[in-house]
PLY file of the C-alpha trace (Angstrom):
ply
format ascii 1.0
element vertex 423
property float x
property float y
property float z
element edge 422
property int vertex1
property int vertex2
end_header
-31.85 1.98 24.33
-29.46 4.45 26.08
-31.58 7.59 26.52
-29.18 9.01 29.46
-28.80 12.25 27.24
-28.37 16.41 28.26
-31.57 18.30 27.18
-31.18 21.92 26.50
-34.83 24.10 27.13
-35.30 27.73 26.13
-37.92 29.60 27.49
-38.29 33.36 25.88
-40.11 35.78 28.18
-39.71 40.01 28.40
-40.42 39.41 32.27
-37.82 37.79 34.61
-40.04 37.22 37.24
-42.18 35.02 34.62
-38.80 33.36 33.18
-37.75 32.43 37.17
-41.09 31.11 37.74
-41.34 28.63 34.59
-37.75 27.58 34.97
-38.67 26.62 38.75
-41.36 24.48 37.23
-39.59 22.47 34.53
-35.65 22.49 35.94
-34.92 18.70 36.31
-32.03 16.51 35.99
-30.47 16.03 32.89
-31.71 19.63 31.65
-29.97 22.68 31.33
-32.63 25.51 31.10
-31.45 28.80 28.94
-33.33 32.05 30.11
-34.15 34.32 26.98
-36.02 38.25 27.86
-36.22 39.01 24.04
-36.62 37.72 20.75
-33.33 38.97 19.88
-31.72 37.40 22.69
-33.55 33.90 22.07
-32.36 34.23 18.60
-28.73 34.41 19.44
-29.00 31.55 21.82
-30.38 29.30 18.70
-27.51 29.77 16.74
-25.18 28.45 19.43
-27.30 25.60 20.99
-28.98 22.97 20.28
-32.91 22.87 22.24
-35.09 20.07 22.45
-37.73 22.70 23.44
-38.54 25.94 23.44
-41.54 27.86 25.69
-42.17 31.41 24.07
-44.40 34.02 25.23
-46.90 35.51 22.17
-46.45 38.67 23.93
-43.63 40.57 23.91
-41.96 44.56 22.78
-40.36 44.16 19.60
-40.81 40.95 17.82
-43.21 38.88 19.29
-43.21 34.77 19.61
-44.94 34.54 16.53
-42.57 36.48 14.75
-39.98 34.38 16.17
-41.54 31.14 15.65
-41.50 32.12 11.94
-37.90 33.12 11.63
-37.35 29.69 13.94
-38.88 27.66 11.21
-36.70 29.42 8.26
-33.02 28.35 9.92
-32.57 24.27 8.62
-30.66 24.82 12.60
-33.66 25.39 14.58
-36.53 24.59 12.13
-36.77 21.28 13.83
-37.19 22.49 17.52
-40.10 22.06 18.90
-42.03 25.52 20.48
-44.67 25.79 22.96
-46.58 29.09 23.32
-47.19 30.73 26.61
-50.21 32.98 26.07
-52.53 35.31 28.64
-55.04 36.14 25.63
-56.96 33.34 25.99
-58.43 30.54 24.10
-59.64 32.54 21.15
-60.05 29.67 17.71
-57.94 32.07 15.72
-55.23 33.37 18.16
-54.14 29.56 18.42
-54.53 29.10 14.94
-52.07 31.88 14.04
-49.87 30.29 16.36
-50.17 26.26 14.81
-49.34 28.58 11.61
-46.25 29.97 12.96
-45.10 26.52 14.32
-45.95 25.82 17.69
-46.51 22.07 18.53
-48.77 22.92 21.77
-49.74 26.07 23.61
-50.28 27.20 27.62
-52.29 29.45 28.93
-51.47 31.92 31.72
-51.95 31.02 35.05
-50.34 28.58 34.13
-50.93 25.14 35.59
-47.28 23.18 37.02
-48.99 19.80 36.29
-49.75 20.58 32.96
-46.21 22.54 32.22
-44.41 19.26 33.57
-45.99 17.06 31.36
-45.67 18.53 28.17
-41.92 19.39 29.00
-41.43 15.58 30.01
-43.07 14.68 26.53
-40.97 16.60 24.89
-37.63 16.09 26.70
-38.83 11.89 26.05
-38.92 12.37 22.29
-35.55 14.25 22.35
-33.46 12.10 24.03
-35.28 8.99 22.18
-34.64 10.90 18.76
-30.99 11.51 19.65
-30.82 7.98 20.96
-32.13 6.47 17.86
-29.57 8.91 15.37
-26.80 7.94 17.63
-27.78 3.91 17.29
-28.21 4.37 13.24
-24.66 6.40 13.16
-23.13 3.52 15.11
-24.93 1.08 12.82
-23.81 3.11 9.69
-20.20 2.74 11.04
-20.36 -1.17 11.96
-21.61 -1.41 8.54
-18.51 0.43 7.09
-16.32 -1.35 9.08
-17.95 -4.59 8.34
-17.30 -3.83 4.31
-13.74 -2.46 5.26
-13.48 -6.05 6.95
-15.10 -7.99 4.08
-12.88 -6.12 1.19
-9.46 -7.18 3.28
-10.56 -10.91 3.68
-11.17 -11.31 0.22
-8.23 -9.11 -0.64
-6.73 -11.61 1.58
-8.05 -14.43 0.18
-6.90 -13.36 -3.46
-3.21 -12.98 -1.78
-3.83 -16.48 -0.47
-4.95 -17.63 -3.81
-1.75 -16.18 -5.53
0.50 -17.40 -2.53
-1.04 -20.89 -3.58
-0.38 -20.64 -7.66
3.30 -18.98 -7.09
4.03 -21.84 -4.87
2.67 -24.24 -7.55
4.06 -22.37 -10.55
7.58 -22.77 -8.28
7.77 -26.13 -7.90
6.59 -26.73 -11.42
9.30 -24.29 -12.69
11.98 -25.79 -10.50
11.56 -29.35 -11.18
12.08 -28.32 -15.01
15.11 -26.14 -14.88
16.83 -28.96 -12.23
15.53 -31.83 -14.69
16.98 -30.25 -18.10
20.28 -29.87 -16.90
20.41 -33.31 -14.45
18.68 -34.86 -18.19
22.02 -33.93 -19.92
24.14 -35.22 -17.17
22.60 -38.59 -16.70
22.19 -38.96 -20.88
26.06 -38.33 -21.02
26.81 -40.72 -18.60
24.56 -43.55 -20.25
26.32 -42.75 -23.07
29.85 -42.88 -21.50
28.77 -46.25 -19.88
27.73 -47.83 -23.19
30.85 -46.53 -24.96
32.87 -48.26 -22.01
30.74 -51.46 -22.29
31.68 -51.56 -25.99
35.29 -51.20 -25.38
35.03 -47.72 -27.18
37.79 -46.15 -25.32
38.35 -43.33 -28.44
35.17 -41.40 -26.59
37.76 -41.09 -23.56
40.98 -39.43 -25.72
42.73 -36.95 -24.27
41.76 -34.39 -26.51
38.06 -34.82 -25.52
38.01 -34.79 -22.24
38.49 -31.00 -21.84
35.32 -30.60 -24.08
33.05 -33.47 -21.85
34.47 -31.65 -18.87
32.98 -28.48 -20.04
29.71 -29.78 -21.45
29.16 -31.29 -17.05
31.02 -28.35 -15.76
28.48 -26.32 -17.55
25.44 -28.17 -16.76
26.50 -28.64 -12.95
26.69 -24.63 -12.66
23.59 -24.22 -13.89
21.81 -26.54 -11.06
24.21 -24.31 -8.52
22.95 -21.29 -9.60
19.46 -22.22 -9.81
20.09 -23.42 -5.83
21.68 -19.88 -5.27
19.03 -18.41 -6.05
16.44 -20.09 -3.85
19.42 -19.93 -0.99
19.02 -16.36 -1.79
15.88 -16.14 -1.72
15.21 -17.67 1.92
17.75 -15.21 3.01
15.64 -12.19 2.16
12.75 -13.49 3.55
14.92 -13.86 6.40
16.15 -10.43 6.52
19.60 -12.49 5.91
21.36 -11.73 3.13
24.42 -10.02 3.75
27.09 -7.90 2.09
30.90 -7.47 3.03
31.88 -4.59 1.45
35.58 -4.32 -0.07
37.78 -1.78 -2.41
36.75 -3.14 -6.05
37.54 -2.26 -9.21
34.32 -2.55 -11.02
35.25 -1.58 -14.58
37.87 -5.02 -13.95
35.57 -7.07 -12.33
32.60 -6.08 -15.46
35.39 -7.11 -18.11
35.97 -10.80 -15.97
31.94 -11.43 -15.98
31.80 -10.73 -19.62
34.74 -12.89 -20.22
33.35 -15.64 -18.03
29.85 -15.44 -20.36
32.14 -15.73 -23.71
30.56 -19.36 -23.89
27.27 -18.75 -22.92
26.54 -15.49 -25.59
28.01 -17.76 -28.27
25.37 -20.57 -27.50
22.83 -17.71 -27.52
23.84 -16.47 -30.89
25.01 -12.74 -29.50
27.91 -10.94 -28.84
28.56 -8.17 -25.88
29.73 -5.49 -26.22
31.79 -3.36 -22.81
32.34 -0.41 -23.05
33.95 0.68 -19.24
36.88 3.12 -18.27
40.08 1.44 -17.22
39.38 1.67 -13.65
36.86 2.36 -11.51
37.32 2.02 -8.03
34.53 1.45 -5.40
33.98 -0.28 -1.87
31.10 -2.91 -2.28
30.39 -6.78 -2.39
32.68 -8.24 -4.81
30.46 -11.09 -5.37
27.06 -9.46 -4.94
28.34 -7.09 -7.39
28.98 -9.98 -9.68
26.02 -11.70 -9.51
24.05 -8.26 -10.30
26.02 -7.83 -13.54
26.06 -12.06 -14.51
22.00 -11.71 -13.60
21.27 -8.61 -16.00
23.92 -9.84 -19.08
22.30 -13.12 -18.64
18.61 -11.73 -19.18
20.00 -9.93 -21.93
21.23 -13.00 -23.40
18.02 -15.03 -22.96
15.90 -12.26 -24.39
17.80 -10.80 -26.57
16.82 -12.86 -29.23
20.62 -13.30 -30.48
21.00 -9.56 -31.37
24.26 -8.00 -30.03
23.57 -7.14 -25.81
25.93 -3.85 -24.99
26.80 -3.37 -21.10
28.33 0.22 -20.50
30.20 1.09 -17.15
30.79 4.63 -16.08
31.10 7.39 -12.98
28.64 9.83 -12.55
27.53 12.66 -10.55
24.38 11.68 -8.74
22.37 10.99 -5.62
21.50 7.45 -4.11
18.49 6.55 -2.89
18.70 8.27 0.76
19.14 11.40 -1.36
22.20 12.34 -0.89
24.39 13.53 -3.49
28.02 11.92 -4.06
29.82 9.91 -6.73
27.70 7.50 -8.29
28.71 4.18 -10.67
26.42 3.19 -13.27
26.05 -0.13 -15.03
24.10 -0.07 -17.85
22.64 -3.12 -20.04
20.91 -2.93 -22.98
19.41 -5.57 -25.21
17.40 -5.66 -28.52
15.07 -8.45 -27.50
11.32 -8.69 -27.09
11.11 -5.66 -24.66
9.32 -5.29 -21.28
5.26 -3.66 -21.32
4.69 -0.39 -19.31
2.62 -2.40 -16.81
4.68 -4.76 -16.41
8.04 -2.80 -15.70
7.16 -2.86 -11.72
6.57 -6.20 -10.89
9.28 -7.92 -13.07
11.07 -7.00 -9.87
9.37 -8.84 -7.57
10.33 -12.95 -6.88
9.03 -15.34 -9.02
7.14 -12.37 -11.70
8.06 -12.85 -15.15
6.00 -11.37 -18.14
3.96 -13.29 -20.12
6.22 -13.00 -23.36
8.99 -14.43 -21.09
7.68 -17.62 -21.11
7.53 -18.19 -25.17
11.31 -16.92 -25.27
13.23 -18.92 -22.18
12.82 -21.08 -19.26
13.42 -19.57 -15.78
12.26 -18.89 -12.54
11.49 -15.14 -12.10
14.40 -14.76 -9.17
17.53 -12.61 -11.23
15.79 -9.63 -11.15
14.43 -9.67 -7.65
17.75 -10.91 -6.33
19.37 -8.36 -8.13
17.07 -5.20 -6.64
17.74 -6.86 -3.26
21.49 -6.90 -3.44
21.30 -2.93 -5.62
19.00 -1.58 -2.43
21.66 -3.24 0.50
24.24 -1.11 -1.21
22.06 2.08 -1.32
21.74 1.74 -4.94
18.55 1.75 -7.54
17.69 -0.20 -10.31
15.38 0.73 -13.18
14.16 0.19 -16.31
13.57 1.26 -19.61
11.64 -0.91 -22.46
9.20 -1.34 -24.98
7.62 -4.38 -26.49
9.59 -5.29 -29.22
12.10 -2.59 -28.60
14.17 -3.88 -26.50
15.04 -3.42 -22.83
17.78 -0.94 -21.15
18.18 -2.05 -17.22
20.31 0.72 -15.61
22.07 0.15 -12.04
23.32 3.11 -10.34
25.68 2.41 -7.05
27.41 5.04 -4.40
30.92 4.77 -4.63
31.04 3.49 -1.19
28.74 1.07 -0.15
30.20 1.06 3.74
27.60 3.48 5.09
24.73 1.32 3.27
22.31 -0.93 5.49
23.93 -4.16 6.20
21.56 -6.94 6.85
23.35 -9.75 9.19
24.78 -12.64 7.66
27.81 -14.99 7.87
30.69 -15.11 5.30
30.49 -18.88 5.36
26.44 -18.78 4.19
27.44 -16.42 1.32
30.87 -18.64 0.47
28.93 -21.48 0.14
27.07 -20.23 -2.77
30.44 -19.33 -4.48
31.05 -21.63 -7.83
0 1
1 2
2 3
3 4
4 5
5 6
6 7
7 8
8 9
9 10
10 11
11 12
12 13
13 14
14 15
15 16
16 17
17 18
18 19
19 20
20 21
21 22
22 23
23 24
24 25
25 26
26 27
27 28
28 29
29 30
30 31
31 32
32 33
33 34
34 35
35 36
36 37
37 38
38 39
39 40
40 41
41 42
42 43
43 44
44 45
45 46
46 47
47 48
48 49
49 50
50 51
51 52
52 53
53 54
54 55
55 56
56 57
57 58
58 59
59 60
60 61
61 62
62 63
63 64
64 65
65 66
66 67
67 68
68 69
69 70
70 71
71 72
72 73
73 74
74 75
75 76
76 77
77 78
78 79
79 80
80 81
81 82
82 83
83 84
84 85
85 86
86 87
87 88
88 89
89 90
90 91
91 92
92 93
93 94
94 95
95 96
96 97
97 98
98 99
99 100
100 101
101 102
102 103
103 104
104 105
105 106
106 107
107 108
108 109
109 110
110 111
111 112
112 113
113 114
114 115
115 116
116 117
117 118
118 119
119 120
120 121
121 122
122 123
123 124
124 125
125 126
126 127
127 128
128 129
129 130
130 131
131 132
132 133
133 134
134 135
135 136
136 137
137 138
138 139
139 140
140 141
141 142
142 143
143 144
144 145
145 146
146 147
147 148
148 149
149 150
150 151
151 152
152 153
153 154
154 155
155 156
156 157
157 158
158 159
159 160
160 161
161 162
162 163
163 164
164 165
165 166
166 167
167 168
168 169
169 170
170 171
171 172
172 173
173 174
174 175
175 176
176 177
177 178
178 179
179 180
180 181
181 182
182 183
183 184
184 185
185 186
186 187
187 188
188 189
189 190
190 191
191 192
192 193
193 194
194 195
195 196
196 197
197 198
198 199
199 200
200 201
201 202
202 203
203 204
204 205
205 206
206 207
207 208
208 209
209 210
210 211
211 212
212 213
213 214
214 215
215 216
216 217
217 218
218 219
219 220
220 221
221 222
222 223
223 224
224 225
225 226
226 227
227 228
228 229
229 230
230 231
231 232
232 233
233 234
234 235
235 236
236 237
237 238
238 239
239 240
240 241
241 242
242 243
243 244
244 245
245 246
246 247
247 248
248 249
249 250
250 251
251 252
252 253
253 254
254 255
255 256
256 257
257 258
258 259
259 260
260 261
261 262
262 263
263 264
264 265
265 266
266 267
267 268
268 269
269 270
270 271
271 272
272 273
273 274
274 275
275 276
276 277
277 278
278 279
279 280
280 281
281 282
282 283
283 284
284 285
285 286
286 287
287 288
288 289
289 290
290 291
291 292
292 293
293 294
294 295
295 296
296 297
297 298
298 299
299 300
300 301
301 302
302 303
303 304
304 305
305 306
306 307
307 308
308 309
309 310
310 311
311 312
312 313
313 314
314 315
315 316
316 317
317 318
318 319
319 320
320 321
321 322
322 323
323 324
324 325
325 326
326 327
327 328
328 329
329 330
330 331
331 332
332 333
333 334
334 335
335 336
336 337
337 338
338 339
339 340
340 341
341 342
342 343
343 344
344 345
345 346
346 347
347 348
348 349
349 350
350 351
351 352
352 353
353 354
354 355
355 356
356 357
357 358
358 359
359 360
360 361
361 362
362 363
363 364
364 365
365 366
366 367
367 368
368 369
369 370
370 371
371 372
372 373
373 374
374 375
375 376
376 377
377 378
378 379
379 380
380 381
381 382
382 383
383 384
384 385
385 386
386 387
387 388
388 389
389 390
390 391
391 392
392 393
393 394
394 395
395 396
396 397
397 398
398 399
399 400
400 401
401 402
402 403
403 404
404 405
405 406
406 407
407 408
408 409
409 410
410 411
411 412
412 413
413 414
414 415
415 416
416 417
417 418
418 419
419 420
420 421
421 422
């Protein structure tokens, strides 16, 4: 044990020859020896250091070292110090037991004898610096131990990440071997049936005027396997830091009325309708396709979720800040569905790649990507997303993008990686 510790000593005496002579005797290395020549003065020394002794004559003007002693062992700051009396009265029974009263641990008598003053200090000092030695060992400990629970609650907090990591990753591939098998099901069931209507000589399947309609039905189920593959593409780019945007003057109120247009099929399927309402223009600089996939992901939820109930998208300008905080022309897309609704606690992490809720799952197939994608691609413009829903109330998903995007952070990327995606 580490014992290599400073040792404060006060000796209290009204005469300076006698304070000269004892600190002569027990000055050593390692001490620093405080002279005191009153009461008083000892007391004001006590409240700013901290002794691992103190020598006190009995007698002295004013208060004497009994008087002391007892005011010593009132203080919780000095209570603990041990005092040694210095005393020329004798060896009287009761003068040293009024002075074991008042607190002293030992006592001298004057003349006083160096061998005997040394080795009581040297006690003393031992049982200091071992005391402070220990307290500063069970501190350390104390703090190990803290740090060894800190460590403890991160590895399992770790492991639990792990854990999840393990059942996303599982919960992925199960989800995307489903949604790629449904629609690659429909394609290879229309071609066995195409083959055995060919075998049969059945060439009426093949008119004309139903090949726009079989065209459609693979056009439609081919999309669906690119977008799903978007997605992931997209995905690997944010983890990448890259996903890009190539910002552009758009017309956003045109390029809302296209999207719902292009999802004419899709809403019918779903039993719904949609409803735009958007000014005749509105003019912006962003990613025309980003842009699009943001307003095809949220009308698309709607859709799903929406139970068949009428979905209403409204476009507008506002007057507003982004999320930098700066204040500027704002546009707002907002969606609103009456579906099954989103719960409170679940509102945060539906954002977040591969989350869904657990009512999701009853109502539609999917893989928990639209609305993280979508966040991503809001936040490079230095947009916001939010939400507002409650079970069985519906849901009311509210984008809100600076008119100019240019100024936004721009994450590298290549036009040909985000062209590629492009259906």
């Amino acid at each position: 044990m580490n014992i290599d510790i400073e040792s404060k000593l006060l000796i209290v005496d009204d005469l300076p020859e006698n304070l000269l002579a004892l600190e002569a005797l027990i000055r050593a290395p390692g001490r620093v020896v405080y002279r005191a020549a009153s009461a008083e003065a000892a007391l004001a020394l006590l409240l700013e250091h901290e002794f691992a002794l103190a020598i006190v004559d009995v007698q002295m003007p004013g208060m004497n070292g009994f008087e002391l002693a007892e005011l010593m062992r009132g203080t919780e700051r000095t209570r603990h110090i041990p005092i040694i009396f210095v005393s020329a009265a004798g060896r009287e029974l009761n003068y040293a037991f009024q002075g074991y009263e008042s607190g002293a641990v030992d006592f001298l008598h004057k003349p006083l004898d160096p061998h005997a003053v040394v080795s009581k200090v040297n006690v003393f000092v031992d049982l200091y610096r071992h005391r402070k030695a220990l307290r500063h060992e069970m501190e350390s400990l104390a703090a190990a131990h803290r740090k060894q629970e800190e460590l403890v609650q991160q590895l399992q907090h770790t492991q639990g990440e792990l854990e999840r990591a393990v059942r996303m990753r599982d919960d992925f591939m199960s989800m995307v071997s489903h949604e790629l098998r449904t629609p690659l099901n429909t394609l290879y069931l229309e071609a066995q049936l195409r083959q055995l209507h060919l075998s049969k000589g059945n060439l009426a399947s093949f008119a004309p005027e139903r090949l726009p309609a079989m065209i459609e039905r693979d056009q439609r189920q081919i999309r669906n396997m690119v977008r799903l593959i978007d997605d992931m593409l997209d995905v690997t780019r944010m983890r990448r830091d890259a996903l890009s945007i190539q910002t552009k003057p758009v017309d956003l109120a045109a390029l809302s009325r296209a999207v719902v247009e292009n999802l004419h099929q899709q809403a019918e399927a779903a039993g719904s309708v949609i409803t735009l309402h958007a000014p005749a223009e509105l003019r912006g600089v962003w990613d025309e396709f980003r842009i699009e996939q943001v307003l095809t992901n949220l009308l698309t939820n709607a859709l799903r979720y929406g139970g068949g109930k009428p979905v209403e998208m409204v476009v507008r300008q506002t007057d507003g800040t982004d999320k930098t905080g700066e204040s500027g022309g704002m546009a707002q897309v907002a969606v609103r569905d009456q579906g099954i609704g989103i719960a409170p606690e679940d509102q945060g992490r539906i954002f977040e790649q591969f989350e869904r809720t657990a009512d999701s799952h009853k109502h539609a197939a999917g893989l928990g990507l639209g609305l993280y994608i979508t966040r991503k691609i809001v936040s490079l413009h230095g947009g916001r997303i939010g939400v507002q829903s409650a079970p069985g109330e519906g849901s009311r998903f509210v984008v809100d993008l600076p008119l100019d995007a240019t100024d936004a952070t721009e994450v590298p990327g290549s036009d040909k990686e985000k062209e590629g995606t492009q259906t």
